[in-house]
C-alpha positions in Angstrom: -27.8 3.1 -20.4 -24.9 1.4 -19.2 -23.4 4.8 -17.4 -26.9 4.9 -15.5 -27.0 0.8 -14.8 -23.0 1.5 -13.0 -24.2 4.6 -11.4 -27.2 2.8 -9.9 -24.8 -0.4 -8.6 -22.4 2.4 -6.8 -23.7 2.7 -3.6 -23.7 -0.4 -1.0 -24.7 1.2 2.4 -22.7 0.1 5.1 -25.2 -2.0 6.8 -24.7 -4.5 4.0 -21.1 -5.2 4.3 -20.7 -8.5 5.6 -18.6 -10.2 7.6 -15.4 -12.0 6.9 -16.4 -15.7 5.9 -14.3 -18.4 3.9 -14.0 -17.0 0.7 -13.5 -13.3 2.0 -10.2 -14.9 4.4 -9.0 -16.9 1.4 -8.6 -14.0 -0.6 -7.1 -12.1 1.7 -4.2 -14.1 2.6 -3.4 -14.7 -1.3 -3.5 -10.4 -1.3 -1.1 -10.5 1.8 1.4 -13.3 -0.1 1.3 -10.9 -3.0 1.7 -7.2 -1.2 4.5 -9.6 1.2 6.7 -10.2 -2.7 6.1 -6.5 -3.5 9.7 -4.9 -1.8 11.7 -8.5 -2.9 9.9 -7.9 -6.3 11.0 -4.2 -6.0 14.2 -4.6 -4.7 15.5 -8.1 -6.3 16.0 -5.9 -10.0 17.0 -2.3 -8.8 20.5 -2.6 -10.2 19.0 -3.0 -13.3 15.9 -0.2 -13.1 15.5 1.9 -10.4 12.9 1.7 -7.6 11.4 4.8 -8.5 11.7 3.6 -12.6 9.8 0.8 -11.5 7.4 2.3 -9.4 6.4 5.0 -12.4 6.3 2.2 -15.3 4.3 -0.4 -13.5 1.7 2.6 -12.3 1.4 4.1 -15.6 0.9 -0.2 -17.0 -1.7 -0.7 -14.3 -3.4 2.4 -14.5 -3.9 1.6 -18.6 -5.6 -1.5 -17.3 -7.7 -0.2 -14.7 -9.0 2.3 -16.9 -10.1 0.4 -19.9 -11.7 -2.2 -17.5 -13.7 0.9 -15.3 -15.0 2.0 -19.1 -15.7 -1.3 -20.5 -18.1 -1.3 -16.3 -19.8 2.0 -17.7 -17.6 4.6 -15.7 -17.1 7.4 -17.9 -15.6 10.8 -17.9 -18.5 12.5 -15.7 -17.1 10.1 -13.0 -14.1 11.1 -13.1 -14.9 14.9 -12.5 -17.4 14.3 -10.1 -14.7 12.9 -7.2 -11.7 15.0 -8.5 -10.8 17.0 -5.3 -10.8 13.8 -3.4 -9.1 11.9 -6.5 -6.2 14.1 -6.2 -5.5 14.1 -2.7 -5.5 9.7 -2.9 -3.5 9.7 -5.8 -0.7 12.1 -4.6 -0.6 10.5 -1.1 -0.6 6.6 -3.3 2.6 9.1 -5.3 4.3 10.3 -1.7 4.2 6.6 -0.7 6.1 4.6 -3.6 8.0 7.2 -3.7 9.0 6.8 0.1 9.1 3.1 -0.7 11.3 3.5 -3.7 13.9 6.2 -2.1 14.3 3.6 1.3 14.5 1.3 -0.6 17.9 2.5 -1.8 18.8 2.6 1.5 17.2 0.1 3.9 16.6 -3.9 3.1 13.3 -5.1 1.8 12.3 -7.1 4.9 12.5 -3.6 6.8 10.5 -1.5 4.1 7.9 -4.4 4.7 7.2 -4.3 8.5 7.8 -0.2 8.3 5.2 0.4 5.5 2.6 -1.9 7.3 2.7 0.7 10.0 0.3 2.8 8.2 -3.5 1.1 9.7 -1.9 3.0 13.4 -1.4 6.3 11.5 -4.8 5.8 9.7 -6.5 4.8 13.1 -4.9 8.1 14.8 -6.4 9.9 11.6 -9.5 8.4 11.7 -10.2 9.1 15.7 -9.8 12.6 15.0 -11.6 13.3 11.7 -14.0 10.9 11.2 -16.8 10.1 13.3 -17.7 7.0 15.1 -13.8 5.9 14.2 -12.4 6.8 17.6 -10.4 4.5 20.1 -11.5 3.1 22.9 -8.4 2.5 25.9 -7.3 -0.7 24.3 -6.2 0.7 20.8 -4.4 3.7 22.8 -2.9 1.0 24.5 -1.9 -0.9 20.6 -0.7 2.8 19.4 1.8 2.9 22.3 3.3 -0.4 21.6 3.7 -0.2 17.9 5.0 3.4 18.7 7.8 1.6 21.2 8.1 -1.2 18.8 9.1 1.1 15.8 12.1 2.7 18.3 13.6 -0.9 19.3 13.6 -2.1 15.7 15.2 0.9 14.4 17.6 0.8 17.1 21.2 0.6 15.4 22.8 -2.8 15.3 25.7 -4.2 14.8 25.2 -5.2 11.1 23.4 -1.9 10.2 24.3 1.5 9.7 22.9 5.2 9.4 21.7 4.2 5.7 19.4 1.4 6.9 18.1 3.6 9.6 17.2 6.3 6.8 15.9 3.8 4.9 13.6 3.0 7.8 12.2 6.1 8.4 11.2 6.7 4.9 9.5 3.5 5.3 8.0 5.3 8.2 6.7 8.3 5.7 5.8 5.8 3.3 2.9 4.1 5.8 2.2 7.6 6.8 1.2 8.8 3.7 -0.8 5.5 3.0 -2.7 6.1 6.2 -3.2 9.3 4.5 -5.0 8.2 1.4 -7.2 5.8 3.8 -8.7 8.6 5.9 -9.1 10.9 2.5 -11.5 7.9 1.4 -13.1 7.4 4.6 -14.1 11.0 5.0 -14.7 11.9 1.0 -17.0 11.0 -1.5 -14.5 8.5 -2.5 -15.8 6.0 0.1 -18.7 4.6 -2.0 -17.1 5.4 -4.9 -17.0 2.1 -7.3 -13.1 0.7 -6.8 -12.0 1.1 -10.1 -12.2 5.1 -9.7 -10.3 5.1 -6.7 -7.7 2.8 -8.0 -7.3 4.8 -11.6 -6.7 7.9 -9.3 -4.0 6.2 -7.5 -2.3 5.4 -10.7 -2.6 8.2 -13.1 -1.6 10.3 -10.4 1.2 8.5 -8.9 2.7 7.6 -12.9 2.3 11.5 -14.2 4.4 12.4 -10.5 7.3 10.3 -10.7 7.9 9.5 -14.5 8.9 13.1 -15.2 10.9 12.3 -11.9 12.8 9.5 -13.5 13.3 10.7 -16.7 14.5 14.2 -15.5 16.7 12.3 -12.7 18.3 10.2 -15.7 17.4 7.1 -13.7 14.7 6.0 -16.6 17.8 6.2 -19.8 19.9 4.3 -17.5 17.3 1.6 -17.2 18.5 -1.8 -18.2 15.1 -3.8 -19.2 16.8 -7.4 -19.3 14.4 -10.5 -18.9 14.4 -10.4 -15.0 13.8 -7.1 -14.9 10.8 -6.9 -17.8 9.8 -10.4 -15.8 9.6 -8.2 -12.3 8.2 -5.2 -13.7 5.2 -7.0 -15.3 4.4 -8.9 -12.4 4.5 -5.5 -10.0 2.4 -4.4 -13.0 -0.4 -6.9 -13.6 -0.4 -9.0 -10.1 0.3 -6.0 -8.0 -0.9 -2.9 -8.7 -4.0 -3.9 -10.7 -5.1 -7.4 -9.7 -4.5 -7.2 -5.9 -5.0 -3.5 -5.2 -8.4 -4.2 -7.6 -9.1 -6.6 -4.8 -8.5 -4.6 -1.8 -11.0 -2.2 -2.8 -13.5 -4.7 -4.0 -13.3 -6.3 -0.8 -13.4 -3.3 1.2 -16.6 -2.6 -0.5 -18.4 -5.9 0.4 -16.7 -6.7 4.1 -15.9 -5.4 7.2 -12.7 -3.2 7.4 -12.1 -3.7 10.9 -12.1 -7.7 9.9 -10.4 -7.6 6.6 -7.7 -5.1 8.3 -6.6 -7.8 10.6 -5.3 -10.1 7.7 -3.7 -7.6 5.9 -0.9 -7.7 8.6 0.2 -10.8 7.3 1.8 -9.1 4.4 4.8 -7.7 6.5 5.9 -10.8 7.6 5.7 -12.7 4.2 8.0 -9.9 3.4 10.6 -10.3 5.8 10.1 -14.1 5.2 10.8 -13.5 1.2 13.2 -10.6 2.0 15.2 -13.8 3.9 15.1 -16.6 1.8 15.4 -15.0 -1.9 17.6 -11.8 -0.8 19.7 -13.6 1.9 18.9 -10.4 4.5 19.9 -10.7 7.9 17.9 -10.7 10.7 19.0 -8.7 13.9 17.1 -9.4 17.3 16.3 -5.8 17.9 14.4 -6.1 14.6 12.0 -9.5 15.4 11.5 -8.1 19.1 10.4 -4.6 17.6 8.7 -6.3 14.7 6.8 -8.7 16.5 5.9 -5.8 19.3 4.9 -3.6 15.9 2.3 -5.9 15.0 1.1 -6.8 18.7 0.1 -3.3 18.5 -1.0 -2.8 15.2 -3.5 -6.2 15.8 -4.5 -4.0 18.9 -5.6 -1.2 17.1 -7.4 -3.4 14.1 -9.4 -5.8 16.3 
């Protein structure tokens, strides 16, 4: 009874997604705070655990949670099955892109990782125009491609305080937003997109924490773990605030709202992490990086309007 009361509260047809009002915006800037902490949170214990360690553990935590909440809401194993092509493709593009995240991270500060990754609603839009119908650009967004395309080649132009391991670093921010792009045109064009947000959010997880665990663990990064209080304190808040609680509410939201408005805000996230990266990592700032920054986002806002 409860499996066929969930099934009958899946759907919501387009039509009835609302606009953005007060509550909707609120949310969404306490989602873009959050995501903004994610590299600082990331990057502020790797001595201690590794990005990738931390990535694995706080997927595997998450993806515990998300599942006994999406059974305790009536999804059961049927669910699962039914969406699994489409499952597998989110969840190892959500894998490719922590991964990407964690690698540059070990390379690249975590004010860059943050503008970098945010590049992903371009390569979704370019995905989306080509695959999906009634998703292509007018002249205007073609105009916002070019200009976050320009903007990505002046920021990651060398400077004096950075070297060729901050410009790898970038790029695999790059692939990182590319491969989240990725998981956003799989849902848009799958089954996936009125599937309830608890499915696509314990595909995301299981995958990405039965990909890079054996990673760790085979890498020797996961023994050489030190879990001291920061660390435990960072990993349990990338755990519970991050990947369950605000992810959980990007999909909820996605559900109820407009994409096009609620993709607008989630641009802010980028530069709270440059902001954090700044104040609590003492990264430096180099004016290639704001001009190319600021020029990535004058696209990107292009694109999303």
């Amino acid at each position: 009874m409860n499996h066929q009361r969930a099934a009958s509260k899946v759907p919501i047809a387009i039509s009835q997604r609302q606009s953005v009002d007060t509550t909707a915006a609120s949310l969404m800037l306490l989602f873009c705070l959050i995501l903004g902490f994610q590299q600082v949170a990331i990057k502020g214990v790797a001595e201690d655990i590794s990005p990738i360690v931390q990535v694995a553990l706080r997927s595997a935590i998450a993806g515990c949670l998300v599942a006994l909440l999406a059974y305790w809401r009536g999804l059961r194993w049927v669910d699962v099955r039914h969406h699994w092509a489409p499952g597998m493709l989110v969840g190892l593009g959500f894998a490719a892109e922590f991964a990407f995240v964690a690698w540059g991270l070990t390379y690249t500060l975590a004010s860059h990782m943050s503008v970098f990754l945010y590049t992903a609603p371009i390569f979704a839009a370019l995905g989306l125009h080509l695959w999906v119908p009634g998703e292509q650009l007018s002249l205007r967004q073609w105009w916002g491609v070019g200009l976050a395309f320009a903007g990505m080649v002046i920021a990651m132009a060398p400077g004096g305080a950075y070297d060729i391991d901050i410009l790898i670093g970038d790029a695999l921010g790059l692939l990182a937003g590319l491969s989240w792009a990725a998981t956003t045109v799989v849902i848009r064009k799958t089954s996936l997109s009125e599937a309830p947000a608890e499915l696509t959010l314990s595909y995301q997880l299981s995958v990405t924490a039965l990909v890079l665990l054996p990673v760790a663990v085979i890498s020797g990064q996961f023994m050489s773990a030190q879990f001291v209080p920061m660390a435990v304190a960072s990993l349990s808040f990338q755990a519970v605030i991050i990947s369950f609680g605000a992810l959980l509410l990007w999909f909820t939201l996605l559900r109820r709202y407009r994409a096009s408005q609620l993709g607008v805000f989630s641009f802010l996230a980028p530069l709270f992490g440059v902001l954090f990266g700044t104040l609590l990592l003492n990264e430096p700032l180099s004016i290639n990086f704001l001009i190319g920054g600021g020029v990535i986002l004058l696209g990107i806002v292009l694109v999303t309007r």
